[in-house]
Structures are given as C-alpha cells and as structure tokens.
C-alpha positions as CSV (number, residue, x, y, z in Angstrom):
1,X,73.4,122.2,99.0
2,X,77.3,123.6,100.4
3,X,79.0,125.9,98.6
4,X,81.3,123.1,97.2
5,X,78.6,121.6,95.6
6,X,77.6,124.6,93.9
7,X,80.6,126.0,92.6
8,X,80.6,122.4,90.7
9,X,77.1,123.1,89.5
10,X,77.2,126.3,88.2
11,X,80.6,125.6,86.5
12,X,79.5,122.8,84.8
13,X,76.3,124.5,83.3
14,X,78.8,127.2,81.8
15,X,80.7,124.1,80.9
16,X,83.8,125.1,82.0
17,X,86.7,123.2,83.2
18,X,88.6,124.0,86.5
19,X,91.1,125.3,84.9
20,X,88.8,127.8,83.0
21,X,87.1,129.0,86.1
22,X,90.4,129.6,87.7
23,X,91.6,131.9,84.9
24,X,88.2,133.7,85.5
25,X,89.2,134.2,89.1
26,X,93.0,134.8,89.1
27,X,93.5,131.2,91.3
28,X,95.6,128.2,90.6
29,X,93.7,124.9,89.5
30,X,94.5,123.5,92.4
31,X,92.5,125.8,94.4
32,X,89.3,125.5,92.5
33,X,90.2,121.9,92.9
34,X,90.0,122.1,97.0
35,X,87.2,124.3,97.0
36,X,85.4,121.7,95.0
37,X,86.5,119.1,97.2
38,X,85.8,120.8,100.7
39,X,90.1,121.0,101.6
40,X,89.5,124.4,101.4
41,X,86.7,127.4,101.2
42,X,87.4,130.4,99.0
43,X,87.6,134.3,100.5
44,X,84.6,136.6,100.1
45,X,86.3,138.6,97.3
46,X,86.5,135.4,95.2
47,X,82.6,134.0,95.9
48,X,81.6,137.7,94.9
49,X,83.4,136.9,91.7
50,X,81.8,133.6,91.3
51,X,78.5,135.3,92.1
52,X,79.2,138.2,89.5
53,X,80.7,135.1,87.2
54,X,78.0,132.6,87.4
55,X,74.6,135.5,87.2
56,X,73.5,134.3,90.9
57,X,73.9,136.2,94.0
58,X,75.8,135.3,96.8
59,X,73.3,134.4,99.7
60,X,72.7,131.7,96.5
61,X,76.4,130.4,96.8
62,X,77.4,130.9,100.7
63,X,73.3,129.6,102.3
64,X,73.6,126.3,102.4
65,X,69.6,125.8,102.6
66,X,68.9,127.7,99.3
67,X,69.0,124.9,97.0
68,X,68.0,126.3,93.8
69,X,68.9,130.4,92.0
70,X,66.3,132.0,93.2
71,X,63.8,132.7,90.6
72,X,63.9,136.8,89.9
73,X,67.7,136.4,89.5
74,X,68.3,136.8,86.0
75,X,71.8,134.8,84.7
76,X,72.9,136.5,82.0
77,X,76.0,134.8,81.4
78,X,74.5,131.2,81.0
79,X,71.9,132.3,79.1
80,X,74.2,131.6,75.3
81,X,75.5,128.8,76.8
82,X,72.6,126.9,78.6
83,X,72.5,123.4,77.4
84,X,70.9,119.8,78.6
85,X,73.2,118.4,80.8
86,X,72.9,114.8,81.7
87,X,72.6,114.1,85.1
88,X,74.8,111.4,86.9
89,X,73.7,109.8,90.3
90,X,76.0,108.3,92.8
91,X,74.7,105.2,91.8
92,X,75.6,105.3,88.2
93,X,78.9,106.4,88.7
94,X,79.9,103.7,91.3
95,X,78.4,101.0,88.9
96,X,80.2,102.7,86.0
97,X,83.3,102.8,87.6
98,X,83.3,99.3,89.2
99,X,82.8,98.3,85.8
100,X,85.5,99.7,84.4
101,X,87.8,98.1,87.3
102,X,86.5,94.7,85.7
103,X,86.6,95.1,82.1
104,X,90.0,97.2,82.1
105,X,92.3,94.0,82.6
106,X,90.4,92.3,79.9
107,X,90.7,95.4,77.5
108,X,94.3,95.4,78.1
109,X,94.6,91.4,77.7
110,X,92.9,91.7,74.2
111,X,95.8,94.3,73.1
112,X,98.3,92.0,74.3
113,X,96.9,89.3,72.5
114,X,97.0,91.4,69.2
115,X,100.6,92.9,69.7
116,X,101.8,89.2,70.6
117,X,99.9,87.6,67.9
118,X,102.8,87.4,65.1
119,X,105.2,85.6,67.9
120,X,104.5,82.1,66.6
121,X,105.4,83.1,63.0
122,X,108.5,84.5,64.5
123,X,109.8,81.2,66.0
124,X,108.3,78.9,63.0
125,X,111.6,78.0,62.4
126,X,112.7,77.0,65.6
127,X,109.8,74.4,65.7
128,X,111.3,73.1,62.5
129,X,114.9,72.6,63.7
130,X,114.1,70.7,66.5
131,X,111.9,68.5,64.6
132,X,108.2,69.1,66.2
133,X,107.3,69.8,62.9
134,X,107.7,70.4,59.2
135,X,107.8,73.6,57.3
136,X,104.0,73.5,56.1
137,X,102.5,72.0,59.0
138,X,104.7,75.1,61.1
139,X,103.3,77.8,59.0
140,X,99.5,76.8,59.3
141,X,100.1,76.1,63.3
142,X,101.6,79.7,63.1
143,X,98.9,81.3,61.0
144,X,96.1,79.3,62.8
145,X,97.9,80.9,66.4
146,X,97.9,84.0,65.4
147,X,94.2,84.4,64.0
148,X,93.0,82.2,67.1
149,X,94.5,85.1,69.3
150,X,93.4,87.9,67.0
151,X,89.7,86.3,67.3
152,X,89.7,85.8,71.0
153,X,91.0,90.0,71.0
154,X,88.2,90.8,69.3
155,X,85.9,88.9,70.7
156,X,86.7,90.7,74.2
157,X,86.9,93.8,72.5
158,X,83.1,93.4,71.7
159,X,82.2,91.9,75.0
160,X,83.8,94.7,77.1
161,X,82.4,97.5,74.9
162,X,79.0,96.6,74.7
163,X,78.5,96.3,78.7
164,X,80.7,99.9,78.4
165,X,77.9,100.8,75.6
166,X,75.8,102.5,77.8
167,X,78.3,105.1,79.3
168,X,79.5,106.1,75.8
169,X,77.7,109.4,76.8
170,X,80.5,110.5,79.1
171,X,82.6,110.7,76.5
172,X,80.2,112.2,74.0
173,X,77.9,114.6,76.5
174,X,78.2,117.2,78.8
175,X,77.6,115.9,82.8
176,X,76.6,117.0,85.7
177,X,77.1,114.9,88.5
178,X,74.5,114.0,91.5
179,X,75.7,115.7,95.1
180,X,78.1,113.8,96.7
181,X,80.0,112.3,93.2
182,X,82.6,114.1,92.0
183,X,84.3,114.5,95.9
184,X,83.8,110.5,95.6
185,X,85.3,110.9,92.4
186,X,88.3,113.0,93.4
187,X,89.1,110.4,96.3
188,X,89.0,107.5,94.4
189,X,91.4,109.1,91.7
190,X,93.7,110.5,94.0
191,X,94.5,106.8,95.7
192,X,94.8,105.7,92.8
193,X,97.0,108.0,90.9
194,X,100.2,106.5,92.6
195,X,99.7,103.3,90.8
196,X,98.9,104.8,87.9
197,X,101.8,106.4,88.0
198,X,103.9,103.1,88.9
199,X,102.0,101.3,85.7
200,X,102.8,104.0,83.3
201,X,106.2,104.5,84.3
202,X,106.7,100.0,84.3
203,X,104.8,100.1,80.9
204,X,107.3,102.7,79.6
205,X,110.5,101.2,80.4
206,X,109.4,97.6,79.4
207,X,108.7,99.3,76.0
208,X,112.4,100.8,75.9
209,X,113.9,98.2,76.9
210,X,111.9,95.4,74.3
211,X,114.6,96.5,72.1
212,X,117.9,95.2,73.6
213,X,117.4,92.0,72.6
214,X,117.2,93.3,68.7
215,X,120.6,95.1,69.3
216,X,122.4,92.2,71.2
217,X,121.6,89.7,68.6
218,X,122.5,92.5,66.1
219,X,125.9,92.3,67.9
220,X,126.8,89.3,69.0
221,X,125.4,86.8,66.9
222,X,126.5,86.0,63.1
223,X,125.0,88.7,60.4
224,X,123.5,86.3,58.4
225,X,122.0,84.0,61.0
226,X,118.5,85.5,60.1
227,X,116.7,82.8,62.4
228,X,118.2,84.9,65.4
229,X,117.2,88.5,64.3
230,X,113.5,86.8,64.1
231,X,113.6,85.4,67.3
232,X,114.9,88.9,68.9
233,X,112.0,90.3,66.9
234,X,109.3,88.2,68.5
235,X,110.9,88.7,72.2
236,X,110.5,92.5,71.9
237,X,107.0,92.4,70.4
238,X,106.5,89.7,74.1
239,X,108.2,92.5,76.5
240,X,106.0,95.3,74.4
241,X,102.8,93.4,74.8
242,X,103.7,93.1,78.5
243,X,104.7,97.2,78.6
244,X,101.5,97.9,76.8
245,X,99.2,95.6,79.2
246,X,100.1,97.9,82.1
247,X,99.8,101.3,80.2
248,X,96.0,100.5,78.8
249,X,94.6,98.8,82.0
250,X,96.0,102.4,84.3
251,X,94.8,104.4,81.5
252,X,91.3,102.8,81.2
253,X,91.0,103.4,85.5
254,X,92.1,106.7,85.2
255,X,89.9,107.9,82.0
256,X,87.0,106.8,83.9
257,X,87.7,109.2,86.7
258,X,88.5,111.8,84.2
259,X,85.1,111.2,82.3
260,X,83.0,111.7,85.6
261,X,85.0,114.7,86.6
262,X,85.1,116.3,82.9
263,X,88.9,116.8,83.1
264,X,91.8,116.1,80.3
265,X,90.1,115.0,77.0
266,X,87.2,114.6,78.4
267,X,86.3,118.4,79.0
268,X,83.1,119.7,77.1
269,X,85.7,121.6,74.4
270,X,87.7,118.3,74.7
271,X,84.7,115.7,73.6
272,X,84.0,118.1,70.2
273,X,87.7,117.4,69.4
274,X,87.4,113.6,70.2
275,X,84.0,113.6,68.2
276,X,86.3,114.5,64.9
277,X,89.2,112.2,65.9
278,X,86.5,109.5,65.9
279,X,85.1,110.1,62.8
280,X,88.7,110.2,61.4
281,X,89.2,106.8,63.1
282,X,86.6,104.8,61.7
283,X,88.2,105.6,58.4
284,X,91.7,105.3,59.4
285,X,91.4,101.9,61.2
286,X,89.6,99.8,58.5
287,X,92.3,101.0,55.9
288,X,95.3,99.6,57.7
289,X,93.5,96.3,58.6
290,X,92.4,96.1,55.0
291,X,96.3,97.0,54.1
292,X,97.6,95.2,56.7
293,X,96.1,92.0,55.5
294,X,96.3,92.3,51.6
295,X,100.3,92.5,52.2
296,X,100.3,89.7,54.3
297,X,98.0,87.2,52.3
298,X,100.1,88.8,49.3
299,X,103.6,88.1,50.4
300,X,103.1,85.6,52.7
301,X,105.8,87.4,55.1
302,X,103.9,87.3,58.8
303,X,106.8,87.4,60.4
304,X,107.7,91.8,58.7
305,X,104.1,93.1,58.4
306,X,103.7,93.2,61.9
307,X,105.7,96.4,61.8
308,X,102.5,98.1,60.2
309,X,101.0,97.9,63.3
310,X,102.9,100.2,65.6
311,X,103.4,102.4,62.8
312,X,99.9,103.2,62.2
313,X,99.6,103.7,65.6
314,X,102.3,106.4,65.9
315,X,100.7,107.7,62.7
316,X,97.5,107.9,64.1
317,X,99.1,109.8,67.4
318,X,100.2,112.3,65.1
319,X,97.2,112.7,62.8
320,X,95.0,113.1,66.1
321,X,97.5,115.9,67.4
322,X,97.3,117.6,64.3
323,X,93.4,117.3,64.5
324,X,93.1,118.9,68.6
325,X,95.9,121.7,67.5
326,X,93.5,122.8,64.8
327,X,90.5,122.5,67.3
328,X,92.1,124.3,70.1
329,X,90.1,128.0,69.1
C-alpha cells in the first residue's frame, strides 16, 4: 500500500476531513489534497507528524510493502474514536456513480415538472380568448395538466430514489474507500468541475433573469390588464424551471463525488448535521404540501399559491442553516 493510500486510511479511521488533518499539520488543504492524490509527497517532518498523529510509526507510512500497523504498535489516538467503517470497492463506486450520471437528468426533469406545473393555470385565459375552449372546460384541462405533471414528478422521484436506495449509506455512514478509489474519485470530479461550474453559473442567471418579464409587463402594459401580469407570471416560473434543471442535475454529479470522497456536507461531522435536517424535513415537507393544497382546493386560485412553493423553500434554506450553525461544536 503507497503512502497516499495510507494517509487516506488512517484519516478516515479518525474520521477526519482534509481540512482537519491539515490544521493538525500546519499545511493548506490543498496539500493534503496532492498528497492523497500522488501530485505530490509530503517532507519527513510532516510524515513524522502524521506518524505521531495517526499512533503508527513511520516505516508503517513510508514502506510500501507493510500493508497493515504492525501489531505491537499501540494507537492511542484512534482508540476513542474507532468506529465501523464501511468499506467501498472500486466497483461500487463506479456503479454508484454511473448511476447517478443516469438518474440525475431525470431528478432534475421531475423538479422542472413541479416548478412548471402551475403554467397552464397561468394561461387559462388565453385558451378562452381565442376560443379553444370555455371557462370550465379551461380550468379542468388546467387542473388535470398540472396534477398529470405533478404525478409523473413523483413518480420519477420514486423510481430514481429507490435504485439510489441502496447508497443512502454514503450519506448516512462513515466510508472508507477500496485502494485505488478516491484518486479515481478526485479525477473524475476535477473534469468535471468546469461544467459544474458553467451549469451553476447558467442556472443562476436564468433564475435572475425569469423576472424581467414580470417587470416589463409591469411597465409597459396597462395596470389593470391582469391577464398580462399572469402570463409574465407563468414565463418566469418556465425560465426558473429551466435555471433550476441545470443547478440540480450539476449538483446531483458533484454530491456524488463529494459522498465518495467525504468532503462538504458529506464529512462524518457533516452527516450528523444532515441526520437532524432530515428529521426536520420530513415534518417540514408534509406541512406545506398539506397547506399548500388546503388553500388551493379552498380558494380555488392555482394561478397565486404557487408562490408557497419557492417560499418554503427559502424557508427551509434558512431553518437548515440555523440547524448546522447550532451543530457546528
């Protein structure tokens, strides 16, 4: 086993992050993050840190052929903090991550379908002025659009998260990853973190600028001419869906490189916070749909309780902010 290898190992049984065993050491994050990758190889004073750091000695860290601590070393320092790791081949993560390449335009299409879902209600009215139909048969073609898209959402929401079922422990337990994986890991993240970057930034702007047509009609169309204002409405909540598509289907590629690696939210002081946001979730969630729908069926207005929607959302932003400030000792 090369040093690389090991300096993954034994962090990962302390259950440390990169940036973690940096501070330890007095190095950048990036240079942990080279050693780990073979770009670089660390001086002698640092691997006699690391050796004094992890409880192993270093003929342990710098002999390639000693595969294993040697059994009359005593680590002190993992002995509080030893837990079961589960082990991830290079298999596994290739299919997990070839997996997630599939199912993450499908995730992302099922969010677009709910974001775009109130659209019909928003042109109802233009189907009635040019006379493809009348005002009730408009509002059940609306309402019968919008739960159709809703159901096929959900329905791919299901599909995609029981194949991803069976990885739900990346997110929920502490990894260590088969020799070979995480510098397979770190390669396939760093090609892809340009487009990532290109999605994000796409998403983003789509989402800033789904507003202008709100303010033009606002501006250069007659006050009470509501039919306008709804139309500008369901444009923007068309260019958000779009924005949206892009951020979720980067996000889901790049998570799963985060997951296998144990970076971001996904370190092991990360997935106890995102154990409580969860719990908070499945409580939150439920609520709004439940609130969501009784003001709808209630006052019959489609075309405004949409807005519930990304409120909640930034609501929930904040309540899970809230929840990882409070977590952070």
């Amino acid at each position: 086993m090369i040093l690389a290898d090991k300096i993954i190992n034994e962090r990962k049984k302390l259950g440390w992050s990169q940036e973690e065993l940096a501070d330890k050491l007095d190095v950048s994050r990036q240079s942990v993050s080279k050693w780990e990758s073979m770009q670089a190889t660390p001086d002698l004073n640092r691997v006699l840190k690391m050796a004094e750091i992890f409880g192993v000695t270093t003929d342990y860290l710098l002999k390639d052929e000693i595969e294993e601590i040697p059994t009359n070393v005593i680590v002190q320092d993992t002995v509080s903090t030893k837990e079961e790791l589960r082990s991830v081949s290079m298999e596994e993560a290739n299919t997990y991550l070839n997996l997630v390449e599939d199912t993450a335009p499908k995730t992302a299409l099922g969010v677009s379908l709910c974001i775009a879902s109130p659209v019909f209600l928003m042109f109802r009215s233009a189907f009635e002025s040019i006379g493809i139909m009348n005002d009730a048969a408009s509002t059940v073609f609306s309402l019968s659009a919008l739960l159709i898209m809703v159901a096929i959402a959900v329905f791919i929401f299901i599909m995609t998260g029981k194949k991803l079922d069976v990885y739900k422990y990346l997110e929920e337990t502490n990894i260590e990853t088969a020799y070979g994986v995480d510098g397979m890991v770190r390669e396939k993240k760093s090609r892809f973190e340009g487009k990532h970057s290109m999605f994000v930034a796409i998403g983003v702007i789509l989402c800033i600028v789904a507003v202008i047509p709100v303010f033009a009609t606002a501006l250069f169309t007659d006050a009470q001419n509501e039919h306008a204002t709804t139309y500008a409405v369901g444009v923007l909540l068309l260019i958000i869906a779009a924005g949206v598509n892009m951020i979720v289907r980067a996000g889901s590629i790049m998570d799963s490189y985060k997951k296998l690696l144990q970076e971001g939210d996904y370190t092991p002081e990360g997935k106890k916070v995102s154990k409580t946001v969860g719990k908070i979730a499945a409580i939150y969630w439920p609520l709004v749909v439940a609130g969501y729908l009784a003001w709808s069926f209630i006052t019959m207005r489609w075309d405004t309780t949409w807005i519930v929607w990304p409120v909640a959302g930034v609501l929930f932003g904040a309540v899970a902010g809230i929840v990882r400030t409070f977590n952070k000792d």
